[in-house]
C-alpha positions as CSV (number, residue, x, y, z in Angstrom):
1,X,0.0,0.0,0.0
2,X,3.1,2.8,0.6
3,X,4.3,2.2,-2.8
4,X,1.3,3.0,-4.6
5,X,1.2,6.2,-2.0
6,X,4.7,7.0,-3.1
7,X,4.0,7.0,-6.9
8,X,1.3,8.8,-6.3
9,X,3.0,11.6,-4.8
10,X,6.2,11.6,-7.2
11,X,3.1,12.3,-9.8
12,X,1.3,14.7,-8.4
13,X,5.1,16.7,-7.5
14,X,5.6,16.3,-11.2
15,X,2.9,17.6,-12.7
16,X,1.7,20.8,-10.2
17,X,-1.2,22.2,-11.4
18,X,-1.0,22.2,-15.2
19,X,-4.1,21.5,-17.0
20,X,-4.7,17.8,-18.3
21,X,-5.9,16.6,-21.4
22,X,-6.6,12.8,-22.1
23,X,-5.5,11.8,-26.0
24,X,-6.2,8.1,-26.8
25,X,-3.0,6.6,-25.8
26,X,-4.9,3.4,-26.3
27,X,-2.8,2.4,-29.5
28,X,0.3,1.2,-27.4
29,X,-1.8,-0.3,-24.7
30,X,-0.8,-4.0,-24.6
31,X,2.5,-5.9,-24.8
32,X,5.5,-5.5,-27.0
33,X,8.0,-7.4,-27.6
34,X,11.6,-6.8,-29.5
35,X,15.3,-6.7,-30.0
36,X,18.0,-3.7,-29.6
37,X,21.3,-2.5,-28.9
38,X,22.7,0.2,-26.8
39,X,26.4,1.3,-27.1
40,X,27.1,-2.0,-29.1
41,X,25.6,-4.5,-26.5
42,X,22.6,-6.6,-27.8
43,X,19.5,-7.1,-26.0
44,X,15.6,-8.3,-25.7
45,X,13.2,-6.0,-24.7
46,X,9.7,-6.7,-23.0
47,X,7.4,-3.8,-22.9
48,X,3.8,-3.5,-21.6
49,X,1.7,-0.5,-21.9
50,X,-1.6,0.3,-19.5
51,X,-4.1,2.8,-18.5
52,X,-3.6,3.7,-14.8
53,X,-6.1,5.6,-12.4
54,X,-9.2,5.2,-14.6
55,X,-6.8,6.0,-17.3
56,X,-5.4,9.8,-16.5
57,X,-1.9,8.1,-16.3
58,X,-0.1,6.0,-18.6
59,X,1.8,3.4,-16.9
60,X,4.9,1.6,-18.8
61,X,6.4,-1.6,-17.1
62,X,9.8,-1.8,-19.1
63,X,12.4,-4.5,-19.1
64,X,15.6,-5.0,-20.7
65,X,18.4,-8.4,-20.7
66,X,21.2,-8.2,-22.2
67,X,22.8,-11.1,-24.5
68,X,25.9,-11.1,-22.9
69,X,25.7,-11.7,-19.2
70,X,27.9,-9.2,-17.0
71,X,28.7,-6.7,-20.0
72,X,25.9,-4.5,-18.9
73,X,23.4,-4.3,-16.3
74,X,19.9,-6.1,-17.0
75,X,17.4,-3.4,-16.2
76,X,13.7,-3.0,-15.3
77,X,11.6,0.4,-14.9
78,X,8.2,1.4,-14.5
79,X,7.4,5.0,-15.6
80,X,4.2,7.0,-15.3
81,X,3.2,9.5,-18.0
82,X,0.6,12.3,-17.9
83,X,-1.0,14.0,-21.0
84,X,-1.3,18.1,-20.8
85,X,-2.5,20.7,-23.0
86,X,-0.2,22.0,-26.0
87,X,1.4,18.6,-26.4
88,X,3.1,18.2,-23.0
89,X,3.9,15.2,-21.0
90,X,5.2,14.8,-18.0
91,X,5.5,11.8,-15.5
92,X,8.2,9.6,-13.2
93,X,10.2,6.6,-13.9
94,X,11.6,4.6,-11.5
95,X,14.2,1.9,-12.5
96,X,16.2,-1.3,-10.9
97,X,19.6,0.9,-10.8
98,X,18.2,2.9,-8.4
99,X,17.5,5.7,-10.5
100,X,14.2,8.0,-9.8
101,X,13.7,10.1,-13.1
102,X,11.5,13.1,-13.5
103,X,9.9,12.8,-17.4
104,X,9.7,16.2,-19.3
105,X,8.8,16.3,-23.3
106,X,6.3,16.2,-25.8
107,X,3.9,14.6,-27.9
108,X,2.2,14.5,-31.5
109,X,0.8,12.2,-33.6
110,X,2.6,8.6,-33.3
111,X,5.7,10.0,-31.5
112,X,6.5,11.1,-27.9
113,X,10.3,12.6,-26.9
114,X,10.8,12.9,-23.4
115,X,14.2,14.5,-21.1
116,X,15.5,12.7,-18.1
117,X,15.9,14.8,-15.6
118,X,17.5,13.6,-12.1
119,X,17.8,16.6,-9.3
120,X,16.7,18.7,-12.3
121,X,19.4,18.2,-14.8
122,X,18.9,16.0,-17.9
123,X,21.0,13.3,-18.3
124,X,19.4,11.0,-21.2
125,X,16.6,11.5,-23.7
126,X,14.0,9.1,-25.1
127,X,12.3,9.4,-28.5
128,X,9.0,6.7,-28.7
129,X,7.9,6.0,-32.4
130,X,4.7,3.9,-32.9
131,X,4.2,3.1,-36.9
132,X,1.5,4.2,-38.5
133,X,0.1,0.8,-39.0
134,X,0.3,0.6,-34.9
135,X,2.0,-2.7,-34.8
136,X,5.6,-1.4,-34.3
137,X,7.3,0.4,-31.5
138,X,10.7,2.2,-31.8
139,X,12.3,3.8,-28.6
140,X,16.1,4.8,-29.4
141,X,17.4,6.6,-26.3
142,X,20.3,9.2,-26.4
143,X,23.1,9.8,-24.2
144,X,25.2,13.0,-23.4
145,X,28.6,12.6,-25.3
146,X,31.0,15.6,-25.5
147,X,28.3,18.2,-23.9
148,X,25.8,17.0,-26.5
149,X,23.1,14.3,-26.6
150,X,23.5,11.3,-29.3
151,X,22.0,8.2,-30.1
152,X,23.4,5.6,-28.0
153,X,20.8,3.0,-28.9
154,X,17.8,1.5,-30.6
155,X,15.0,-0.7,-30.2
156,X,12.1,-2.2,-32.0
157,X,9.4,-4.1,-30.9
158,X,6.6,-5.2,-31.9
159,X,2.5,-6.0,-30.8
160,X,2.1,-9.3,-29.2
161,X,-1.1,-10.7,-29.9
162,X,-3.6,-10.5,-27.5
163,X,-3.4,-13.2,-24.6
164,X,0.6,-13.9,-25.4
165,X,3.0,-12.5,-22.8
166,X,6.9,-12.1,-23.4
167,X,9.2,-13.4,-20.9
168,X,11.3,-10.7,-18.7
């Protein structure tokens, strides 16, 4: 019962009192499934999508293994996203290094980019690509390299069909 309290309040801190909207984020919901790289390393990604609160939030439940054991850490986040007006979104992702990310970006069509910030400086950057057809999902996230933010990795995944789960 704390953690729900907890997410809750990282929420609530994150999005103040900035008007809501609700677009139909319904396209992602479900599981995806997929295979990337990040700086070189292979990996498989599992990704599920849901509504949360009655739908005001959307909740991610990310997990990444890498193919080579010990190279990098395996990793595993939940994040929470709200909608607001002009295209903005805003939310909180927590992850299994320990990290507690504040979400800042911005939505259109079948693409989202969002900053990470942690104790208000951005250290990473997301892009989230959804095809038109809705049946592939593309997140390349980008580090800081020489004062500047580059690609540092890819992946694709796509829809599972409805009752088949992928393995974390």
């Amino acid at each position: 019962m704390k953690r729900p309290a907890i997410l809750l309040s990282l929420l609530l801190a994150c999005t103040g009192a900035t008007a809501k909207t609700t677009p139909n984020h319904e396209r992602v919901h479900g599981e995806w499934s997929g295979r990337g790289d990040t700086v070189g390393q292979a990996f498989s990604a599992c990704a599920k999508f849901s509504p949360y609160m009655n739908g005001a939030y959307l909740h991610l439940d990310y997990a990444m293994r890498y193919d080579t054991a010990g190279a990098m850490p395996n990793q595993m986040t939940e994040s929470f996203y709200t909608f607001l007006d002009n295209g903005r979104v805003e939310g909180v992702s927590l992850d299994s290094l320990s990290n507690v990310l504040q979400l800042n970006g911005t939505y259109a069509d079948h693409r989202m980019n969002v900053d990470w910030l942690k104790n208000g400086k951005t250290i990473g950057k997301a892009e989230w690509r959804l095809s038109a057809d809705g049946n592939t999902l593309t997140f390349v996230r980008f580090g800081e390299m020489g004062g500047q933010f580059k690609e540092i990795g890819e992946v694709k995944m796509n829809r599972l069909p409805a009752g088949k789960s992928c393995s974390k």
